[in-house]
N, C-alpha and C positions, 0 to 999 in steps of 0.2 A: 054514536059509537065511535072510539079514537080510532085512527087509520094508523097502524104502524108505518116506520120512516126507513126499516131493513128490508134490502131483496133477499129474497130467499134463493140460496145456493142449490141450482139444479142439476140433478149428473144427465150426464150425454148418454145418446145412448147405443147400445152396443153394434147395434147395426148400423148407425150413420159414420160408427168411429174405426168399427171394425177392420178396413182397411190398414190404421194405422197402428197394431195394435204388434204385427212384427216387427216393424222400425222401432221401436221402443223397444220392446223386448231386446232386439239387436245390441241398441247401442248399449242399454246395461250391462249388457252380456259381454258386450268391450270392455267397458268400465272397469266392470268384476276383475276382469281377466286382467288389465292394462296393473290396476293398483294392486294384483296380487304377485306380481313378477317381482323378484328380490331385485333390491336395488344395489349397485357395485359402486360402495361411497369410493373407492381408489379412483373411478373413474370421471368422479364430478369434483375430486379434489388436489386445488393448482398443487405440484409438487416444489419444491426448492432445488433450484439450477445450483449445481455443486461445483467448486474450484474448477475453469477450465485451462485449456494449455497455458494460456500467458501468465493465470494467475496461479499457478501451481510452477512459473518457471519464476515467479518476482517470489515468492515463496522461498524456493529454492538459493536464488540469487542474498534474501536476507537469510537464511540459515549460515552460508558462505560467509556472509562477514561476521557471523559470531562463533565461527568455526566449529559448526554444530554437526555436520555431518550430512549426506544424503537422506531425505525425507522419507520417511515410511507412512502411506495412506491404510485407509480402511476400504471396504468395501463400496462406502459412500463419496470416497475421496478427502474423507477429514484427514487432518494430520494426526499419526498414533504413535510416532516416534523418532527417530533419527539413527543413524547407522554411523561408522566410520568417524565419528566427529574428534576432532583434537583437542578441542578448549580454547585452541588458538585463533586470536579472534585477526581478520586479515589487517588491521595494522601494529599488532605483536611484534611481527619481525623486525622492522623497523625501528621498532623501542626498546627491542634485545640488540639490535648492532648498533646504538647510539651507547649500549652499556657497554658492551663490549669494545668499542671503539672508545672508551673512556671522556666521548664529548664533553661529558660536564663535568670534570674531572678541572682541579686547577691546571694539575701537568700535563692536560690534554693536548694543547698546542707543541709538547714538541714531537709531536710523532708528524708533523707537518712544516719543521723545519728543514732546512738542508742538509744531508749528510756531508755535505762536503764545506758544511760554514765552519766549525774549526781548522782544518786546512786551510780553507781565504784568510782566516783571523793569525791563526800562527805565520804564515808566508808573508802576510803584510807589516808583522810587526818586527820580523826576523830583518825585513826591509828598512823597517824603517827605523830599526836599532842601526843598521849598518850605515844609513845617510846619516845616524845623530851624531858616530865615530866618529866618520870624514869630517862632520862639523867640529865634533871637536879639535881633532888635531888641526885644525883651521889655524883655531885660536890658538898655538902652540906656536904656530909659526908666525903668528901677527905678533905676539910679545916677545921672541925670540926677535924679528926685526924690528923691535922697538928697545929690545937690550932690557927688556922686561922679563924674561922668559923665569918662570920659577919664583919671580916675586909677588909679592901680595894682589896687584891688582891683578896678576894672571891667574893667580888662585881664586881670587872673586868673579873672573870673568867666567871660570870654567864651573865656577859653583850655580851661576847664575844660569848658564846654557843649560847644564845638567838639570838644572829643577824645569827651566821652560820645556826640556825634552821630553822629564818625564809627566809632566802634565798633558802637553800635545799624544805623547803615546796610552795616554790613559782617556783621554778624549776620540782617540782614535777606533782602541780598542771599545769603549761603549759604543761610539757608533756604529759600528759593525757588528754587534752583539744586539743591540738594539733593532736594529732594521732586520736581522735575523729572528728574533722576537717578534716583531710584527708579524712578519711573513708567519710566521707559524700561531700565531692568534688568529688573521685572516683565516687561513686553512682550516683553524677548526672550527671558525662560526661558517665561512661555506661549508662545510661538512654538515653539520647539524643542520643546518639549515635545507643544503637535501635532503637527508634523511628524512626529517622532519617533514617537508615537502611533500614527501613518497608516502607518508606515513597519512598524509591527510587527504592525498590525492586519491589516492587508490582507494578508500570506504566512499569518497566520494564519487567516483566513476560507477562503483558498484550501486549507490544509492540511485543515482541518475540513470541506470540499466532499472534497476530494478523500478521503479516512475513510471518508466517509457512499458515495462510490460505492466505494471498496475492500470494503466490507462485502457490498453490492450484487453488486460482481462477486464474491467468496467464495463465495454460493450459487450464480449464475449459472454459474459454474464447475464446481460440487461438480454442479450438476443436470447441466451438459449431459456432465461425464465419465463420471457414473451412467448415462446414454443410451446412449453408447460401449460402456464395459462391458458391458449389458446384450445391446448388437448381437452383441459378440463371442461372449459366452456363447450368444447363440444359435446362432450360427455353429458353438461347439463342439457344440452336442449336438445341430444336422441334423447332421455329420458324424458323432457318435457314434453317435445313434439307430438309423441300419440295421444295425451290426455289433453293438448290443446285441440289436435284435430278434432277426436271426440266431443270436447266442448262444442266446438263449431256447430259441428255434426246435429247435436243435442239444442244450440238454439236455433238451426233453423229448423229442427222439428218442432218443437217449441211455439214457434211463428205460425210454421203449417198445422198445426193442431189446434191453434185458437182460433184460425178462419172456417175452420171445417163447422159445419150446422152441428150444433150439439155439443161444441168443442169443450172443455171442462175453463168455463171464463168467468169465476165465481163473482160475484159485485161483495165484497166483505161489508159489514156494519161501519158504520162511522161514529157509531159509539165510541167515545176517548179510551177509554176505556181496555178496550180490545188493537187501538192501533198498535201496540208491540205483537201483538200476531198477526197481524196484516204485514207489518216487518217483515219476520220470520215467513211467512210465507212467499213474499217476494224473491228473497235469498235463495228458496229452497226452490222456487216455480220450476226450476229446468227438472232436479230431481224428480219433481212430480208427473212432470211431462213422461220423463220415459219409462217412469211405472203406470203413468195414469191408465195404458192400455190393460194390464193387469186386474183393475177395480174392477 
């Protein structure tokens, strides 16, 4: 006769297990209770750190240079709009007094000349007509004491002074018109070039503000999301905590139930067969632990 090769699954019995049969009951009755409490997803979920001081003032700081106005937030702290704003963006003005001052203008430079260089120009020529006289009646009197006076070569001598004179005072007079000229070219490329200056200096000063608080709000931000996060995670492990304790709870009952005489310690088949429920049953063993006092 074949001798089968399966043990046969025996129940325990009621009175060797009886003891343990309200510790199970218990801890189901946790269980129950534990996974039927609604769960507060806001409380297990990281929230998003919103613009804080610095980065709500580099914010503010770039609305400024595009002359957008004072910031309006939401209740989140998004951006929902701007107040006040001109259109002027902050180096505008600069580029409106470079028009207005006619810099690029050709006849820009004589708003940067001397008011008083026609007077030098007329005084000096008024001068220097009066020294050409005296020279000439020089020569009046050098051909007079030569018994020349009124003849031909005094007439050549005087034609010839007067062309040298008025060459000299036409050479005079450019140069002094000329150097006046300069002076007022210089004037108006230093000019633009302030402006201009001012005009690049100042969005950059604001840019380099606003940097210095981006940087600012980066930790500001990194810190209060870290806070966030932190809240969540706590929120996940109060919820987790009692179904871990529980578990504990359930295998060292589990443990103490398989040692007790009678304990439910089944030997399953080792027919191939059946090993996906011997699986399943391993999976499930705590489950069954703290009903088995029930059976």
């Amino acid at each position: 006769m074949a001798t089968s090769n399966q043990s046969v699954y025996q129940m325990p019995s009621v009175s060797e297990q009886g003891w343990l049969n309200p510790y199970g009951q218990g801890l189901a009755s946790l269980a129950t209770q534990q996974l039927g409490k609604p769960i507060d997803i806001g409380a297990i979920t990281p929230g998003v750190a919103g613009p804080g001081a610095f980065s709500q003032a580099q914010q503010q700081v770039t609305a400024d240079m595009g002359g957008l106005g004072s910031i309006q937030r939401d209740a989140t702290g998004q951006i929902s709009g701007f107040t006040g704003g001109t259109g002027i963006a902050s180096f505008q003005p600069y580029l409106q007094s470079i028009k207005d001052k006619g810099l690029l203008e050709p006849t820009g430079y004589q708003a940067y000349m001397s008011p008083y260089q026609q007077d030098v120009i007329d005084k000096t020529l008024a001068e220097f007509d009066k020294q050409a006289a005296v020279g000439k009646l020089g020569l009046g009197k050098t051909a007079s004491d030569a018994g020349a006076f009124g003849g031909a070569r005094h007439g050549i001598a005087q034609a010839e002074y007067q062309s040298g004179s008025d060459i000299n005072r036409a050479l005079l007079d450019y140069q002094m018109r000329n150097q006046g000229f300069g002076q007022g070219i210089a004037g108006q490329q230093q000019a633009l070039e302030n402006i201009s200056g001012m005009a690049s200096m100042v969005p950059q000063l604001q840019s380099g503000l606003g940097q210095q608080f981006g940087a600012m709000g980066a930790q500001e931000n990194q810190y209060a999301q870290a806070l966030l996060n932190a809240q969540a995670l706590a929120g996940q492990q109060a919820l987790d905590l009692p179904m871990a304790r529980i578990g504990q709870a359930a295998n060292i009952f589990g443990t103490v139930a398989g040692k007790v005489p009678g304990a439910p310690t089944p030997s399953f088949p080792t027919d191939p067969r059946l090993a996906g429920i011997g699986a399943f049953t391993g999976a499930g063993q705590t489950l069954q632990d703290l009903l088995g006092a029930r059976t």
